[in-house]
C-alpha positions as CSV (number, residue, x, y, z in Angstrom):
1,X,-8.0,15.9,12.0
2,X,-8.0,16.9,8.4
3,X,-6.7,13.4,7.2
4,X,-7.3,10.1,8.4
5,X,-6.3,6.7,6.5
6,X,-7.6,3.4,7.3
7,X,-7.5,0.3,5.9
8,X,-10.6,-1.4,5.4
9,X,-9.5,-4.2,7.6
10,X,-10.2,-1.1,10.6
11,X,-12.8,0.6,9.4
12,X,-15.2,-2.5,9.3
13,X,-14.0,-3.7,12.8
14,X,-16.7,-3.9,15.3
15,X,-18.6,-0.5,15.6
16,X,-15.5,1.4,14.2
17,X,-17.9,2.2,11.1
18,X,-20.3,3.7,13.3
19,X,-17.5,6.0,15.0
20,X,-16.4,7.6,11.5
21,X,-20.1,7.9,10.7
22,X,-20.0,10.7,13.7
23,X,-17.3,12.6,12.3
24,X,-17.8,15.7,9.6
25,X,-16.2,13.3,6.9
26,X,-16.5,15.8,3.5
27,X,-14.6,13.2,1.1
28,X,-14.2,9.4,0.6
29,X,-11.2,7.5,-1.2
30,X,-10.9,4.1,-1.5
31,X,-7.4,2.9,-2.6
32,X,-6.6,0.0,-4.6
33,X,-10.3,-0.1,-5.9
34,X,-9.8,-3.3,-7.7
35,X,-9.3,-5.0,-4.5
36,X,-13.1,-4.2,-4.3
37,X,-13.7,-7.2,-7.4
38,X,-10.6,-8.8,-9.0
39,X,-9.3,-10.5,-5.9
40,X,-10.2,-8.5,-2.3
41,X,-13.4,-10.2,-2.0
42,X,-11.2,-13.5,-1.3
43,X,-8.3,-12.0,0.0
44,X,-9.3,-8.8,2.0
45,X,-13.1,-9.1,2.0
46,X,-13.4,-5.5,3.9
47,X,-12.9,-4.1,0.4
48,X,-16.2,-5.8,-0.4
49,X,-18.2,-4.4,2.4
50,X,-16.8,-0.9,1.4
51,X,-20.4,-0.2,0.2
52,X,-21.5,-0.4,4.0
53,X,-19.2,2.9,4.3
54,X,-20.7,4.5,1.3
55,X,-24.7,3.5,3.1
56,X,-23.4,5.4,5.9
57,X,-22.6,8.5,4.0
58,X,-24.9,8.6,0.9
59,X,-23.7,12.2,0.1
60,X,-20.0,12.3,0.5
61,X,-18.2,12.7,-2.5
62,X,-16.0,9.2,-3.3
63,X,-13.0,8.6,-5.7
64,X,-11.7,5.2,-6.1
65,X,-7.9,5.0,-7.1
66,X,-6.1,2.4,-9.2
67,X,-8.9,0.2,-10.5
68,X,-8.1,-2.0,-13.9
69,X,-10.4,-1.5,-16.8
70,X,-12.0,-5.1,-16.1
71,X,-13.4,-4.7,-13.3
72,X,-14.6,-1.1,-13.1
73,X,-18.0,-1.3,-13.5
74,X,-17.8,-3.9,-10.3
75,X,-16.2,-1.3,-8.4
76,X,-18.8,1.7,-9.2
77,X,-21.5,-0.9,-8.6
78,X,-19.9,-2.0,-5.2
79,X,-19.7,1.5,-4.3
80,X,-22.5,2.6,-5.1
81,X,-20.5,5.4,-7.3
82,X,-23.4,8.1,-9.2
83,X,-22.7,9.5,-11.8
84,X,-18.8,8.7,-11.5
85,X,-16.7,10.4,-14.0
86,X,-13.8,7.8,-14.8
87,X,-10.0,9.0,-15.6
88,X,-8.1,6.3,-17.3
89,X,-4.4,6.6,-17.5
90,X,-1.4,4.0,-18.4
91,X,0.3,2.0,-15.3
92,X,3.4,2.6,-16.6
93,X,5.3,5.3,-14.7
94,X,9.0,6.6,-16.0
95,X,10.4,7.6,-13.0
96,X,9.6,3.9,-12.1
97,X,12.5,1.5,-12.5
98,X,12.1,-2.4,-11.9
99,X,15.7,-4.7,-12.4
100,X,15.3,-8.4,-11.8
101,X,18.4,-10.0,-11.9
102,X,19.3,-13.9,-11.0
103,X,19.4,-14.8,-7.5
104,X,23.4,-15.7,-7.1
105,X,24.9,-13.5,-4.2
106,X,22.0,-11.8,-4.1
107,X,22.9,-9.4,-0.8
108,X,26.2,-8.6,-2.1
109,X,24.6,-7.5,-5.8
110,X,22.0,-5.5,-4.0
111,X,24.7,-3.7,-1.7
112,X,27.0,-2.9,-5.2
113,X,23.3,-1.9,-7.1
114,X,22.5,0.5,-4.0
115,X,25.8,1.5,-3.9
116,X,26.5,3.1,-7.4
117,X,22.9,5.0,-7.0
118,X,24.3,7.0,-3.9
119,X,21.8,9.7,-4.0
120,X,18.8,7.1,-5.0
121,X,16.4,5.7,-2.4
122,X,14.1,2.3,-3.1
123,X,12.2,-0.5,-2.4
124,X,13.8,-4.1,-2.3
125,X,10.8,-6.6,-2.4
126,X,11.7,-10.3,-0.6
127,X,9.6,-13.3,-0.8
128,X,9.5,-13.7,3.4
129,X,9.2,-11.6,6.3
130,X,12.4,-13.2,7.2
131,X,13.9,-12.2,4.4
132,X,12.9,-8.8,4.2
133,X,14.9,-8.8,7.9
134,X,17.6,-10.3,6.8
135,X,18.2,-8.2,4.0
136,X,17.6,-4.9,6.0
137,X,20.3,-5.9,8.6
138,X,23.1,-6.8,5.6
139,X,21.9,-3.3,4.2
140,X,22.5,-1.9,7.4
141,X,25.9,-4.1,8.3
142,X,27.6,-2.8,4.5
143,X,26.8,1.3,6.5
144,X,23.0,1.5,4.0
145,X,20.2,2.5,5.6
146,X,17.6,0.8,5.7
147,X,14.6,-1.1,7.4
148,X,12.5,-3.9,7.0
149,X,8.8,-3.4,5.8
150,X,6.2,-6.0,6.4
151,X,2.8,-7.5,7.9
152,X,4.7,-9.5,11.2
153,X,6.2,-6.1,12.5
154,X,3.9,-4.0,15.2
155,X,2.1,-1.4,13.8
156,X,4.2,0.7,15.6
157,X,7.3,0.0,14.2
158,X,5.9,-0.5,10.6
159,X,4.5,3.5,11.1
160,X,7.9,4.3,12.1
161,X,9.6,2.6,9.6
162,X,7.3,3.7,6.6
163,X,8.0,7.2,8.1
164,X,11.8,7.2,8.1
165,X,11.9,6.3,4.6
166,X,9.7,9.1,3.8
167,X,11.4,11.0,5.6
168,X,14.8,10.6,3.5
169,X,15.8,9.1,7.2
170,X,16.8,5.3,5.1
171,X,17.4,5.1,2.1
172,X,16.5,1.5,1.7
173,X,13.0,-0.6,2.7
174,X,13.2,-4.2,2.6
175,X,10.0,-5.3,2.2
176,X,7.6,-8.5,1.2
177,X,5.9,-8.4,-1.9
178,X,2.5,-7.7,-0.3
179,X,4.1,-4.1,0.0
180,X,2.0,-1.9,-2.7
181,X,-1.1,-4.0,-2.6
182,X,-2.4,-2.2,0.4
183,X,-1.9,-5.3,2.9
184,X,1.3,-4.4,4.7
């Protein structure tokens, strides 16, 4: 394997750290570094124990992604990060759009928004894991593709979903707004 990704959830399950420690890993990166200080320690606490992973492998090179100014030096402590050299850049991203309308017909002013982007593909965010279903099947009942994206589905499907919508196979995920903190 050239590329693995696991979530830290995985990799701090019973020996599973151990297991990596046997394979020829030549780079670490730890996504959504801040999860390490601003709020993982109470919410995912694997982040915290991240440092175990960097015990294991004193010598790897390690980059941690998406950290907020704040806590940074946190996360290089936690880390156990040498000499890091840190690359700030702003969070906002053009090619990024976010529309928050009011919630009155919601599904039908979702199917008109996807609608008159025809060659666009996105991300609707629900509040539920019901929801996100719900919305994916009205998606899928107006002839959108699309498929729901969230913690309750088997890992299984959620692979297999995330993958059709990389794919350009749906245009549409429906998914909770735990999607894009790294706990989906």
């Amino acid at each position: 394997m050239k590329l693995v990704y696991l979530a830290p959830e995985r990799l701090m399950s019973g020996d599973f750290l151990t297991t990596v420690g046997n394979w020829n890993v030549t780079a670490l990166a730890v996504d959504e570094a801040h999860c390490i200080s601003e709020w993982g320690h109470d919410f995912r606490p694997e982040y915290r124990r991240l440092r175990e992973l960097r015990e294991a492998m004193p010598g790897v090179p390690a980059i941690a992604l998406t950290a907020t100014p704040r806590v940074r030096e946190d996360i290089l402590t936690q880390l156990a990060l040498r000499d890091p050299a840190c690359f700030l850049a702003s969070f906002n991203r053009p090619n990024h759009n976010y529309l928050v309308e009011p919630k009155q017909d919601a599904a039908p002013r979702i199917v008109e928004f996807i609608r008159s982007r025809n060659h666009d593909s996105g991300i609707v965010y629900a509040q539920s894991r019901n929801r996100s279903e719900e919305l994916a099947a009205n998606l899928r009942n107006a002839g959108i593709t699309s498929v729901p994206y969230h913690a309750g589905l088997e890992n299984q499907e959620r692979a297999r979903n995330q993958e059709a919508f990389l794919r350009d196979e749906v245009r549409v995920v429906c998914a909770t707004v735990a999607c894009g903190m790294g706990s989906n």
